[in-house]
N, C-alpha and C positions, 0 to 999 in steps of 0.2 A: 504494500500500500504506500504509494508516495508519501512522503512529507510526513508518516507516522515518527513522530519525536516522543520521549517519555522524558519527561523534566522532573528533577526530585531539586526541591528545593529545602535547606538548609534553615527552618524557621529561626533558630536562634539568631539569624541574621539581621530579622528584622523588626521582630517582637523585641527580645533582648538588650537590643544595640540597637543606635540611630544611623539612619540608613543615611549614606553621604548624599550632598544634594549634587556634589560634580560630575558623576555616572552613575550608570542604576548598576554596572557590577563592573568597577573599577578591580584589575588583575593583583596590583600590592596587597591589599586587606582581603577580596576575597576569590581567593584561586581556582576554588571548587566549585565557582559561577559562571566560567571563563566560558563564551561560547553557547550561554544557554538562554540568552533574552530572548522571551518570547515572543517577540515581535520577530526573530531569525528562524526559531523555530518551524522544522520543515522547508526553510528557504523562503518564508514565507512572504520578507521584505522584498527579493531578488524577482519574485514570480510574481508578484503585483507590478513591480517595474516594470518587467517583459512584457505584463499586459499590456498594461499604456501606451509601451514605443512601439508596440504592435498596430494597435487601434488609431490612435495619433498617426503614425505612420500612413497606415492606408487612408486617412481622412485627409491628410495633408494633398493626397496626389487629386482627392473629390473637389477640396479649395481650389489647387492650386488650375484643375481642369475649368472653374467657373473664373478666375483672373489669379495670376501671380500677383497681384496687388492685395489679393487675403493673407496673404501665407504668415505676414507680423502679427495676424491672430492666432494660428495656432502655433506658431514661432512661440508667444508669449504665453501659453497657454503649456505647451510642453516644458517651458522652463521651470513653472511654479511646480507641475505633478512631477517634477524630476525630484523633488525633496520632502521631506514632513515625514511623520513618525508611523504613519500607517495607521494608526489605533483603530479606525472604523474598520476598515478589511478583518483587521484581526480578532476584533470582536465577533464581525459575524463570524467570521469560519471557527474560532471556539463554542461558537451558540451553536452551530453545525455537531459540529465533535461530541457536548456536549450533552448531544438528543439522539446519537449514534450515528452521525454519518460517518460517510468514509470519504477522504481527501480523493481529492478530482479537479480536472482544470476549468471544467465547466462552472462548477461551484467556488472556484477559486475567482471565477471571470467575473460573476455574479457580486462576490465578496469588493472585486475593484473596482467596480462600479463607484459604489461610495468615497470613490476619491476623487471623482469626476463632480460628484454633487460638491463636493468638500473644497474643492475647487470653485467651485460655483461662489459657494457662501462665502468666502475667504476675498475673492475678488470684489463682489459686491459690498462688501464687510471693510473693505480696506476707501474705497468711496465713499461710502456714508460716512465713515470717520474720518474723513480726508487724511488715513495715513500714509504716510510716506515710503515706505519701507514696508518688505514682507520676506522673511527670514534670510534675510540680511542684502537684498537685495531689491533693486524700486520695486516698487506697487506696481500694476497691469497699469494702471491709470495715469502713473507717473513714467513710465516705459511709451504708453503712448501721445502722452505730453511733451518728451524729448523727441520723438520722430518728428510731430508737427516744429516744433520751432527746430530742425536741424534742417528741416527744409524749406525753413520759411514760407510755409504758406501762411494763409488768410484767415481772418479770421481769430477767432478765441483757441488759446494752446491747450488752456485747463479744458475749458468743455469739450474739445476732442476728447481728449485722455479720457476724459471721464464714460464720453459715451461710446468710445472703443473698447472702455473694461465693462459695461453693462453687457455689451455686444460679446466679450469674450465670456462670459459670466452665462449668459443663456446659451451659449456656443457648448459650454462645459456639463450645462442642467440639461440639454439635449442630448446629448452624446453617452451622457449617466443613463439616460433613460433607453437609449440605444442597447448598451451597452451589457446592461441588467438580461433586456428582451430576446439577447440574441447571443446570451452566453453557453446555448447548448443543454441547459438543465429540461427537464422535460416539462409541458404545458403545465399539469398541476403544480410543482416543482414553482414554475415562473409566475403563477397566476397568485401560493399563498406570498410568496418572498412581495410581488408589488403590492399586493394589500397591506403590506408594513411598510413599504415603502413609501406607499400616499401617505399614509396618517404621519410619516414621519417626517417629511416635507411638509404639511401643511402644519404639524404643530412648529417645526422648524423658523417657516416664516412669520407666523403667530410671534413666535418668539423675540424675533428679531425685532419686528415691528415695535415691541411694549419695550427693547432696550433703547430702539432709536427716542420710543417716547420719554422713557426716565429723563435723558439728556436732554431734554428740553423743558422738560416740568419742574424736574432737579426736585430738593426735598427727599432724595428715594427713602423706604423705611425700609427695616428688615423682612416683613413683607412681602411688601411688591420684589425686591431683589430677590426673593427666592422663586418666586415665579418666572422670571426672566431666568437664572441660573436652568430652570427646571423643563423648561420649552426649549431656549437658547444654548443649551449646550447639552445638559445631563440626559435626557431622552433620545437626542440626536448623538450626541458621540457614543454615549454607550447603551441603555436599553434598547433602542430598536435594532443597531445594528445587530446586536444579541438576541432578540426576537427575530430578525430577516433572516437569520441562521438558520436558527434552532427552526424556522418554520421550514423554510427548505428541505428540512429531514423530518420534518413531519411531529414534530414536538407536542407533545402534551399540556393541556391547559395550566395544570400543577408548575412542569417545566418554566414553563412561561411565568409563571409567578415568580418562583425562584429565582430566575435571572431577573428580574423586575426589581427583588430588592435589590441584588447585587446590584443592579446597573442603575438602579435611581441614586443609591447612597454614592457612590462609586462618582456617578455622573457630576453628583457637586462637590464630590471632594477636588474634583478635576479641576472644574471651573474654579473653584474660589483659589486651589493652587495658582491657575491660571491668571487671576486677580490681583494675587499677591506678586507675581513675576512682572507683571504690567506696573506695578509704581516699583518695588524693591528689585529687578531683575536684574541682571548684567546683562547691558547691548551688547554684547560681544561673543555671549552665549543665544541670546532670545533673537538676536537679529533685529531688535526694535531699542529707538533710544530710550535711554533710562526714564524711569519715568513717563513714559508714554501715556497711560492710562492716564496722569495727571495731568498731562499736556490737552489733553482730547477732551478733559472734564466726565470720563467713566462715571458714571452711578452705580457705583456694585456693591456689595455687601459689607466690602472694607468702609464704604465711606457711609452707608449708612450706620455702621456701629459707630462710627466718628459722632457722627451729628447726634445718635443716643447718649453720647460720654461724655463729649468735649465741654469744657466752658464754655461760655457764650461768645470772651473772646476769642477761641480757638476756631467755631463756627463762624463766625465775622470773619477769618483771617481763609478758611476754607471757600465758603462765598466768594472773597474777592479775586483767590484767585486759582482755584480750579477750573479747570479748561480755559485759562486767559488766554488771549494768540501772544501775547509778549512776554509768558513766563517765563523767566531764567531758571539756571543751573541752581543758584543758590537760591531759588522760591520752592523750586522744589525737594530742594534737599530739605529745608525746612517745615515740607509736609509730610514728607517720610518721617522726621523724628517727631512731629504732632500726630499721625498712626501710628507710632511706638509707645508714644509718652500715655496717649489717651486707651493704650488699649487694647485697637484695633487688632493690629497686627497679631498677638496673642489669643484673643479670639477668634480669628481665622487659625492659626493652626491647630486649637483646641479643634475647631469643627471637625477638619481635615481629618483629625486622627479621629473626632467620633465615627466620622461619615466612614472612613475605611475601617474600624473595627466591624460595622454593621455590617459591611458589603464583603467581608473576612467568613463572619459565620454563617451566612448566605449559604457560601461555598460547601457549608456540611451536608448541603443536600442536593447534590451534584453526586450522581454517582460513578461517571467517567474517570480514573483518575488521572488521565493525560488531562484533561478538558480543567478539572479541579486546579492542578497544579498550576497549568498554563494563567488562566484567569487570575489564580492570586499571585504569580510573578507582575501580568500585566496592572491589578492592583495597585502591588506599591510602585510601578513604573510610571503609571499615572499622575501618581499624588506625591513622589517623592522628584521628581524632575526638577532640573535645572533651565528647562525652556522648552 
């Protein structure tokens, strides 16, 4: 059976002892890990690759047949899927595992789908927030804001870019949906996987929608931030890709619960890690400048426990200048130590570590143990990341 990997993972590692945030299994401390992240597992990162330059590839010659004048879209477009951590593939093909399938490249095809969507939101995600950068390289929108002014045409540079990344964004939510339809799994096979796959696009852009609203209403509470965390990332990174698995193999109601806690709890321990790396991160690891979240005025769950904590005039000093366009280096350093001093910060990794012990014992009712194993390597690789 291709890609059958069996992962024994060393718990004292990570119950025990604090898991380093510079790699999820750096070789000096721990040896016995070398080679077994499961996101490699089965090859599993290399074979989602091949998918993409396969698909991309032949799509390329469909553009390039309607004008050579397309090709900077999916030029731009294979750059972004040439990178990032996999984690939706990989979930679903453990939700797969999980519910007794067996490895296949049809079901693999299926699994990389979700990196095409992933693609999608990330581009469109990096416009709405007008950011600059996307893992350590321009944004789609700023890539197509540099062709127009290198060639001096006419017209607005920004609103190109911007509506070449919409263009490349639906090119990608296209191509995901292509790509799911025609991976080879068999009609039932394909028909339960899309019925996960709607509900989890449409709560996806749900999601989005109510984050783009925070940033403008501001005020967020703990609340509303869990709701956005809950649509916006936690459901969409991990629960459903864990249900479009597990349903492909035909999974059980129970099943499906099961992974449900794991992948809700799991889901915001992710995001809020992910929240924390947005103001606290290192641009050098995350690809994004320091502080970014602060620069962009984020509403997430860090800044709401802010505004539950802080003095009044620490909230005054938040207000004026979260998401300012002229924030400096030292404005934001001094909101980093105002999420420290007030709190925040602390309470976000208290969550983190609640949210992954619930999504931990989940796991005892998994009765695969490759599937078991895998999933709580991928746990703390989630939550324990450097970007």
């Amino acid at each position: 059976m291709e890609g059958h990997v069996t992962i024994v993972l060393p718990w004292s590692h990570f119950v025990e002892r604090a898991w380093p945030e510079s790699a999820p299994y750096p070789p000096s401390e721990y040896p016995e890990l070398v080679d077994i992240n499961p996101l490699d597992a089965g090859r599993l990162r290399e074979r989602v690759q091949a998918t993409l330059d396969e698909f991309i590839t032949s799509h390329r010659q469909l553009m390039s047949s309607v004008s050579p004048d397309t090709l900077p879209l999916v030029d731009s477009l294979r750059g972004l899927v040439s990178g990032g951590k996999r984690l939706r593939p990989a979930f679903s093909y453990w939700g797969y595992r999980a519910a007794g399938g067996d490895d296949n490249d049809a079901l693999l095809k299926a699994c990389t789908s979700l990196e095409l969507l992933q693609a999608c939101a990330l581009i469109h995600d990096d416009v709405m927030d007008a950011s600059d950068t996307r893992r350590g390289q321009p944004a789609v929108h700023k890539q197509f804001e540099a062709l127009h002014i290198a060639n001096s045409w006419s017209g607005s540079a920004k609103l190109f870019g911007e509506g070449s990344a919409i263009l490349v964004g639906d090119l990608a939510l296209s191509w995901a949906d292509e790509m799911l339809l025609t991976c080879g799994l068999d009609t039932d096979q394909i028909a339960r996987a899309k019925a996960t796959y709607d509900v989890m696009r449409t709560e996806l852009m749900s999601g989005q929608y109510l984050d783009l609203l925070e940033q403008v209403r501001g005020g967020i509470t703990q609340e509303r931030a869990e709701i956005v965390i809950r649509f916006k990332s936690a459901k969409y990174t991990i629960e459903r890709p864990l249900h479009m698995g597990a349903s492909i193999a035909g999974a059980s109601a129970e099943l499906l619960t099961v992974l449900s806690k794991y992948g809700l709890a799991l889901g915001e321990a992710f995001q809020l890690r992910d929240d924390l790396l947005g103001v606290f991160g290192d641009a050098e690891v995350t690809g994004k400048p320091a502080g970014d979240d602060l620069r962009e005025g984020k509403q997430t769950m860090l800044i709401a426990h802010a505004y539950a904590t802080a003095t009044s005039a620490e909230k005054k000093f938040i207000d004026e200048h979260l998401g300012s366009a002229d924030i400096t280096a030292a404005t934001i350093s001094e909101l980093q130590k105002l999420l420290i001093s007030c709190g925040a910060q602390e309470f976000i990794e208290t969550r983190i570590s609640q949210y992954l012990a619930t999504a931990l014992a989940a796991l005892d009712e998994i009765d695969d143990p490759d599937a078991r194993s895998a999933l709580t390597a991928l746990a703390v690789l989630a939550t324990k990341r450097a970007a």
